[in-house]
N, C-alpha and C positions, 0 to 999 in steps of 0.2 A: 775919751772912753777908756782908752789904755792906764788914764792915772785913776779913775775911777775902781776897775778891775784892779789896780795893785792893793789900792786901796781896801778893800772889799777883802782880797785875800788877805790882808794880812791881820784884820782885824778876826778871818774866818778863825785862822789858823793861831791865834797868837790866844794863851789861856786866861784867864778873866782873875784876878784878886778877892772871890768870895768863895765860901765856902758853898756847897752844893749843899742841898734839900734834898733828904732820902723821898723817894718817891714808892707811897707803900703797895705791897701787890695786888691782883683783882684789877678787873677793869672801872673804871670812869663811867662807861657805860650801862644804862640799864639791860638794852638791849643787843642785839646784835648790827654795829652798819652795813648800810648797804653792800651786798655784795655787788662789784662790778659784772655788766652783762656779758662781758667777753667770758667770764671766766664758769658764768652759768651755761652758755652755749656751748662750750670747749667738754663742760659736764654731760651736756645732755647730748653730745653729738655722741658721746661715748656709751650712752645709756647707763650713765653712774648717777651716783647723787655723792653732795659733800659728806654724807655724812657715811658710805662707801667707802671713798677716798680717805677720808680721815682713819678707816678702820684699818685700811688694809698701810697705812706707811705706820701706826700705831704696832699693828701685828710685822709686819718689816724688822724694825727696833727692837721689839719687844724678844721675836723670836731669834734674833742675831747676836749670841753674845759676842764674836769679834766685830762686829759693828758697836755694839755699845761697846766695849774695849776702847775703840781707836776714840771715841766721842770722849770718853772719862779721858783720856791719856792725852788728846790735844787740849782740853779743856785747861787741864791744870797746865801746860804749858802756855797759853795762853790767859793765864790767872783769872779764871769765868766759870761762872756756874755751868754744868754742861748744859741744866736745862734750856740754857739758851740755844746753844746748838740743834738740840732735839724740837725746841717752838719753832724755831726756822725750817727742820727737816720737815717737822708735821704741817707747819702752813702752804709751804712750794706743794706738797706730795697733793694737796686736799682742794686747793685751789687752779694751780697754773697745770699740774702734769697731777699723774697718776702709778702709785709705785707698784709696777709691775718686775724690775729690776731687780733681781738680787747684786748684794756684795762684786760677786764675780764678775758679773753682766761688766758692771763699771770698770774694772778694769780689762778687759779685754776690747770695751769700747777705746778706752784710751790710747792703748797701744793700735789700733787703726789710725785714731786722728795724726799718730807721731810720725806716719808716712803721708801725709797725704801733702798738697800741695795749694794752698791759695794762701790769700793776705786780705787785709783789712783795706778797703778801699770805696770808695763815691765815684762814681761814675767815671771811672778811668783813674785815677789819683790816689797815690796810697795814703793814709794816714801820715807813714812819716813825714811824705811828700809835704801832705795839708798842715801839720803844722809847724812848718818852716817857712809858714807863709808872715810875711809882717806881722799881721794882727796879733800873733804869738809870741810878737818879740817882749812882750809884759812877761810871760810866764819862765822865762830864760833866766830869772833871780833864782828861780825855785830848783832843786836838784833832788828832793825825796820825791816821791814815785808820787804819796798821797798829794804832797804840796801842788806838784806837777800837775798832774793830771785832773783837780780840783780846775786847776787856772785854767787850762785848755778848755775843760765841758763850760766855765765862766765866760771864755772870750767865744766858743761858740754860740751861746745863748745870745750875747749881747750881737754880735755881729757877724754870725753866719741864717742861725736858726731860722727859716719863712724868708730871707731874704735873696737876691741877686747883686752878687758879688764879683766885679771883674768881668760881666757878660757871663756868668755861669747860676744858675738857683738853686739852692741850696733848699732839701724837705725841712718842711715845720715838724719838724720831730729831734728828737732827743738825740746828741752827741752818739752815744752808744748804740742806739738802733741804725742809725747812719753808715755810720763808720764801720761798728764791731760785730756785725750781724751777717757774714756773708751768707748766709742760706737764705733764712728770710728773717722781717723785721721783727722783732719781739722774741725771739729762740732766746733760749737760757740752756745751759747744758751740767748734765752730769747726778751725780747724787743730790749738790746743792742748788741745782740750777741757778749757776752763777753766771754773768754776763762776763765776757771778755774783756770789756774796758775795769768791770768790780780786781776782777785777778790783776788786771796791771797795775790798778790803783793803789793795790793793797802787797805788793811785791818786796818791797822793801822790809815790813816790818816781817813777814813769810819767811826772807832769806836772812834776816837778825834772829828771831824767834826758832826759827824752824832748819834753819841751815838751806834752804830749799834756791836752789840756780833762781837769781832774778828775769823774770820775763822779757822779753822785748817787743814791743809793736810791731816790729820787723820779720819777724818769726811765729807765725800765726799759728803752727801748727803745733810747736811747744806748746801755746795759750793752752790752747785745744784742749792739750794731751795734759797738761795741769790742772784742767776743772774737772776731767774728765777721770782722773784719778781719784780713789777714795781717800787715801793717803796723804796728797796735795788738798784737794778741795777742802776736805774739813779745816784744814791750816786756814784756806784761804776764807772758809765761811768764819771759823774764830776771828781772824785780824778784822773784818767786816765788822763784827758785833765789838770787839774791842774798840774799833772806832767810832763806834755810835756812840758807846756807853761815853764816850774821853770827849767827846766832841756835845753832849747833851751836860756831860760837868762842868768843864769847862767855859763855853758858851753862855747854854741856858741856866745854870746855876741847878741843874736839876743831878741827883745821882737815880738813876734807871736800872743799877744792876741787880736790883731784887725785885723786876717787874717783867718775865721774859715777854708778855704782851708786848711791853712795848720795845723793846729790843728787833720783836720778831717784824711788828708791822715797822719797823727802820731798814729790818732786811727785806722786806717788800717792796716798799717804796721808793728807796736810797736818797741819796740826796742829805745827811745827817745834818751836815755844819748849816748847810743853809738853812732848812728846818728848823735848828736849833736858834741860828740869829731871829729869826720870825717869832720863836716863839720868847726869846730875849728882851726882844723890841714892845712886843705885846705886854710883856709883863711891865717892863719899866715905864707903859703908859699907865698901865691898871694902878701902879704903884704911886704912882704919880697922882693919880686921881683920887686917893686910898682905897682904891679896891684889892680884893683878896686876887693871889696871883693864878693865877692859870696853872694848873699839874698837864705834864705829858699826858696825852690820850692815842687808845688804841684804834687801828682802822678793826674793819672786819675780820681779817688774816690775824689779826693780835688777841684778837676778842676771843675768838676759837683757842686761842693757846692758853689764855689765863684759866679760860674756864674748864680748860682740862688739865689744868698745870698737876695737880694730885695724882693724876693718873698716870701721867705722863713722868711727873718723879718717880713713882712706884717702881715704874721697868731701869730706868735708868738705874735705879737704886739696886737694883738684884743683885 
């Protein structure tokens, strides 16, 4: 299993000998996918509607020019259209949370989170603790944050996820909910509602790019006070979308950066490289077969951003 997993990463991580396929904008889609029910109930528990939420993180941005500032200003440091940025802001605000927060709010949350005190942990076991257990001794080749941390959620999948390990069970759920969620499972935090495990993952290219102290798993309340920042987070929401885009070229032979759908439904879902080998692997049967190749497609979340992309350039563009 371990040579398997090395295996697997290095193929994830290692960049492909063909040119990428511009992938044009607009969705795939006739109509809109399914929205997931969790995120309908979370609406109506609020007495909102999507199309509410959409208006009011649209009116957010729109009315914020030091918010659009800081969007154009990481953007071009991170060599990306902003509208990426702003698909992502407008999809989390319409679906998962609701933007009630102004600029300020965000940071004044962060600077709470920099006192406070817990850690990242499973039922008694800290993260660091957990992967310094054998099964992670695959990932110990890797020293970047993305490489790292890729292998780990890889070796959990394979050999923690739904299983009983050592006399102890491990939940069928997802590395990051486990692990990075101490309050409860599925929180995302701050302007980009970013997961804790997304900012560690993306740390490296943050404190290259950005000059920004690299994160530790060991210090929860740093994480915290990083996503929770407007300042940091947008850093850490571009290097997120930088790696979709490099990991959907690379891979799938696809270029996605003039498509924020599908950018935005990457920042929904996560999971890029894997995605990207799936959707790799699918093509090079189609191709094989001489059928026409599969284009990236939007979820729901992506669907909403395409089809407001014009409007949503307009504010940006002021």
């Amino acid at each position: 299993m371990a040579i398997l997993i090395a295996l697997t990463m290095s193929l994830t991580w290692a960049p492909q000998a063909f040119s990428a396929e511009l992938v044009p904008p607009g969705n795939r889609n006739a109509k809109q996918p399914d929205i997931p029910g969790a995120s309908t109930r979370r609406t109506q528990a609020t007495k909102s509607t999507f199309d509410a939420k959409y208006e009011r993180i649209r009116d957010l941005i729109a009315d914020d020019a030091k918010l659009r500032g800081k969007i154009v200003s990481v953007s071009k440091l991170y060599k990306i259209d902003p509208i990426h940025i702003v698909g992502a802001l407008v999809g989390e605000h319409t679906y998962n949370v609701d933007a009630y927060d102004r600029l300020q709010t965000y940071y004044v949350k962060a600077i709470s989170y920099a006192g406070e005190r817990f850690r990242f942990e499973h039922g008694g076991e800290s993260v660091v603790e957990f992967v310094e257990r054998p099964e992670f001794e695959v990932c110990k080749e890797f020293s970047a944050s993305a490489k790292l941390w890729g292998c780990r959620e890889e070796v959990w999948e394979a050999e923690f996820r739904g299983k009983k390990v050592s006399g102890k069970s491990f939940p069928d759920d997802r590395f990051g909910a486990v692990f990075f969620q101490p309050f409860y499972a599925g929180q995302t935090f701050g302007l980009g509602q970013l997961n804790p495990l997304t900012a560690l993952t993306h740390t490296d290219r943050v404190n290259k790019v950005s000059r920004l102290r690299k994160l530790d798993a060991g210090n929860a309340s740093e994480v915290y006070k990083a996503i929770m920042d407007p300042d940091s987070t947008l850093a850490y929401m571009a290097a997120t979308i930088v790696d979709s885009i490099e990991n959907y070229r690379d891979i799938a032979g696809f270029d996605i950066s003039g498509n924020p759908g599908l950018t935005a439904t990457l920042y929904n879902i996560g999971s890029p490289a894997r995605r990207a080998e799936v959707l790799a692997a699918e093509n090079k049967s189609r191709k094989s077969r001489g059928q026409k190749l599969k284009l990236p497609s939007e979820n729901y979340y992506g669907w909403l951003v395409n089809t407001h992309e014009d409007e949503l350039r307009a504010i940006i563009e002021r």
